[in-house]
LUMKOL-885891 format. One record per residue (C-alpha): residue number from 1; residue in three letters; z, y, x. Coordinates in Angstrom, 3 decimals, always signed. Each point is the difference from the previous one (the first is absolute). Example, Ala and Ser with C-alpha at 12.3 -4.5 7.8 and 13.67 -1.06 7.14 Angstrom:
resi:resn:w:v:u
1:ALA:+7.800:-4.500:+12.300
2:SER:-0.660:+3.440:+1.370
// end
This chain:
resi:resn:w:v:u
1:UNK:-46.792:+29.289:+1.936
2:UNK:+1.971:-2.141:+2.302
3:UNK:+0.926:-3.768:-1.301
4:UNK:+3.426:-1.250:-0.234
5:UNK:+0.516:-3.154:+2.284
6:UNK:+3.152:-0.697:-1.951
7:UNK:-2.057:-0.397:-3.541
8:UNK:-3.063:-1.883:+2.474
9:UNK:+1.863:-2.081:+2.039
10:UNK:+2.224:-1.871:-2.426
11:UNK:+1.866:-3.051:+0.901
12:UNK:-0.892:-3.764:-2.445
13:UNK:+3.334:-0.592:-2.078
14:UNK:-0.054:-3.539:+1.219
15:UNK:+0.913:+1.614:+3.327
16:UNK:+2.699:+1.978:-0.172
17:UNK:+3.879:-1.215:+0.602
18:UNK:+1.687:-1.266:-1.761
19:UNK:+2.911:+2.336:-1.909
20:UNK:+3.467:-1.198:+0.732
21:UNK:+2.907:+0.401:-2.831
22:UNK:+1.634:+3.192:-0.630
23:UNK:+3.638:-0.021:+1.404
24:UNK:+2.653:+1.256:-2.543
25:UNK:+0.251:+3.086:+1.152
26:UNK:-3.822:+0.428:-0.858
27:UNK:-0.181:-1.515:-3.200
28:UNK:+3.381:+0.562:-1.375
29:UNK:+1.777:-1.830:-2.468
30:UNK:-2.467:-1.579:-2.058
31:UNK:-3.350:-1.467:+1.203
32:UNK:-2.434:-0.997:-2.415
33:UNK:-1.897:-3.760:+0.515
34:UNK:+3.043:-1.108:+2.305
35:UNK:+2.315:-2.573:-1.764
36:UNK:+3.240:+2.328:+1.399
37:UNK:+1.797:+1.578:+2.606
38:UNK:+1.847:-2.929:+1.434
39:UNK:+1.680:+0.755:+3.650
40:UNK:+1.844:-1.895:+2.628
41:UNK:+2.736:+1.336:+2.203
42:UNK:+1.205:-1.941:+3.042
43:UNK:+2.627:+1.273:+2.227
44:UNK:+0.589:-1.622:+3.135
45:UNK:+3.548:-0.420:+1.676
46:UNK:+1.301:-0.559:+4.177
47:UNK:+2.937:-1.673:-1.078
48:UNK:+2.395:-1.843:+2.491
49:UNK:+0.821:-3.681:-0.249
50:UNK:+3.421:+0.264:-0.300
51:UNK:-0.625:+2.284:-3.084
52:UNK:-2.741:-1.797:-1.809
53:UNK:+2.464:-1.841:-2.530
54:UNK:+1.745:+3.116:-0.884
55:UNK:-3.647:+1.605:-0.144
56:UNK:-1.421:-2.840:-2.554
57:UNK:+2.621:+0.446:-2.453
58:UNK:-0.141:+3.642:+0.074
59:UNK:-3.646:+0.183:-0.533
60:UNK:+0.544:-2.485:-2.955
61:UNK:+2.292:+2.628:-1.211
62:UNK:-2.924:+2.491:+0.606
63:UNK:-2.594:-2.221:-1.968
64:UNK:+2.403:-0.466:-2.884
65:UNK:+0.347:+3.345:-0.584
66:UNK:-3.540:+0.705:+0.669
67:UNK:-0.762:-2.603:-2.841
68:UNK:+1.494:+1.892:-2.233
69:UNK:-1.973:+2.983:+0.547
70:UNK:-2.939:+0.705:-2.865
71:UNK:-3.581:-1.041:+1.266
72:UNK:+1.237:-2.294:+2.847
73:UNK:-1.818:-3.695:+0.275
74:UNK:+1.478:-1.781:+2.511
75:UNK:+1.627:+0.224:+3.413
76:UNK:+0.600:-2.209:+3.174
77:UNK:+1.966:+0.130:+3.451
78:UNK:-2.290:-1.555:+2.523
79:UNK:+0.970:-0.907:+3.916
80:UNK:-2.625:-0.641:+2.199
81:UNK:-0.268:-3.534:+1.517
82:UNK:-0.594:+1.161:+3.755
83:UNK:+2.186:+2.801:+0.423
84:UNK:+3.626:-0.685:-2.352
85:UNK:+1.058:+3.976:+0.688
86:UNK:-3.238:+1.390:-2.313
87:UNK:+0.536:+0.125:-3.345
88:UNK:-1.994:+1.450:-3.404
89:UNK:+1.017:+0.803:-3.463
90:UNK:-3.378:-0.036:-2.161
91:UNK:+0.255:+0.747:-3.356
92:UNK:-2.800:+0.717:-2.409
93:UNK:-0.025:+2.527:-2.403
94:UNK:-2.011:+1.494:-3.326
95:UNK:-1.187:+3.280:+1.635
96:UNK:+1.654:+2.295:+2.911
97:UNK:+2.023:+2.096:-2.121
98:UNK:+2.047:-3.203:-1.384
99:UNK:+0.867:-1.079:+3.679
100:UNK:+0.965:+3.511:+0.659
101:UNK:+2.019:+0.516:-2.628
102:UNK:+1.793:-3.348:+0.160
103:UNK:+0.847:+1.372:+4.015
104:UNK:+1.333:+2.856:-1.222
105:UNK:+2.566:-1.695:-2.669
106:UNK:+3.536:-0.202:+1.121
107:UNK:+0.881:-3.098:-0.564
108:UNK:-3.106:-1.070:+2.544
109:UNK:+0.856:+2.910:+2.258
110:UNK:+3.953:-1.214:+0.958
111:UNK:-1.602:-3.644:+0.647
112:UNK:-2.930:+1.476:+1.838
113:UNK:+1.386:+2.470:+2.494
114:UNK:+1.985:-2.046:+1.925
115:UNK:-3.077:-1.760:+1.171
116:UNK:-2.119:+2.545:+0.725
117:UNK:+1.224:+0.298:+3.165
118:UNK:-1.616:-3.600:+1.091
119:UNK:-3.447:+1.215:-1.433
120:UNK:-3.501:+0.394:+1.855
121:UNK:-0.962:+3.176:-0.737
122:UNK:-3.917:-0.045:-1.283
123:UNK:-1.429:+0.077:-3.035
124:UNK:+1.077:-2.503:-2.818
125:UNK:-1.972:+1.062:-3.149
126:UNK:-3.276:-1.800:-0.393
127:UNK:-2.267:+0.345:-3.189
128:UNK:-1.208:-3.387:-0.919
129:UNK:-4.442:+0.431:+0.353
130:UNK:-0.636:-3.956:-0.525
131:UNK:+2.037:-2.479:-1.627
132:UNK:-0.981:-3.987:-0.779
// end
């Protein structure tokens, strides 16, 4: 009878890697032992100089509206210091479904659209793994 190396040749615990966290999609809604489902989205924008005033008070139109949106926490419109044309919206929201929802809302839609044209397109949604 032949031995199995798998059963022989086991590896210490101490050893192996450590597990990273499940992404939403692997978890799902609920995660037991984690304090919630938190996330961040930040969009970035190229926006011209001559259209960053107009561009502010839009996107404070944009926050408003995303403010009123259920399971929203907070929002801000960033520039960056070095480069005046880059801009981000980051908002931070109860779980991925709220910030989806709130997108898909009309009244955030008809604020939102008209700006989309000035955004970087990557990803935006980012589940919050370590807060302090």
């Amino acid at each position: 009878m032949a031995l199995n190396r798998s059963i022989v040749a086991r590896i210490p615990e101490e050893s192996l890697p450590v597990r990273t966290p499940p992404t939403y999609a692997e978890r799902g809604p609920w995660r037991p032992g984690w304090e919630d489902d938190r996330m961040i989205a930040i969009t970035r924008y190229r926006v011209p100089e001559e259209q960053s005033d107009g561009f502010a008070e839009q996107m404070g139109q944009v926050l408003d509206a995303l403010a009123a949106s259920p399971g929203y926490r907070s929002g801000r419109l960033a520039r960056t210091v070095d480069e005046p044309t880059l801009w981000a919206l980051v908002t931070e929201w109860d779980g991925a479904g709220h910030y989806r929802r709130a997108l898909g809302a009309y009244d955030v839609r008809v604020r939102f659209i008209p700006l989309a044209a000035m955004a970087v397109d990557e990803p935006g949604a980012y589940e919050v793994i370590t807060s302090r």
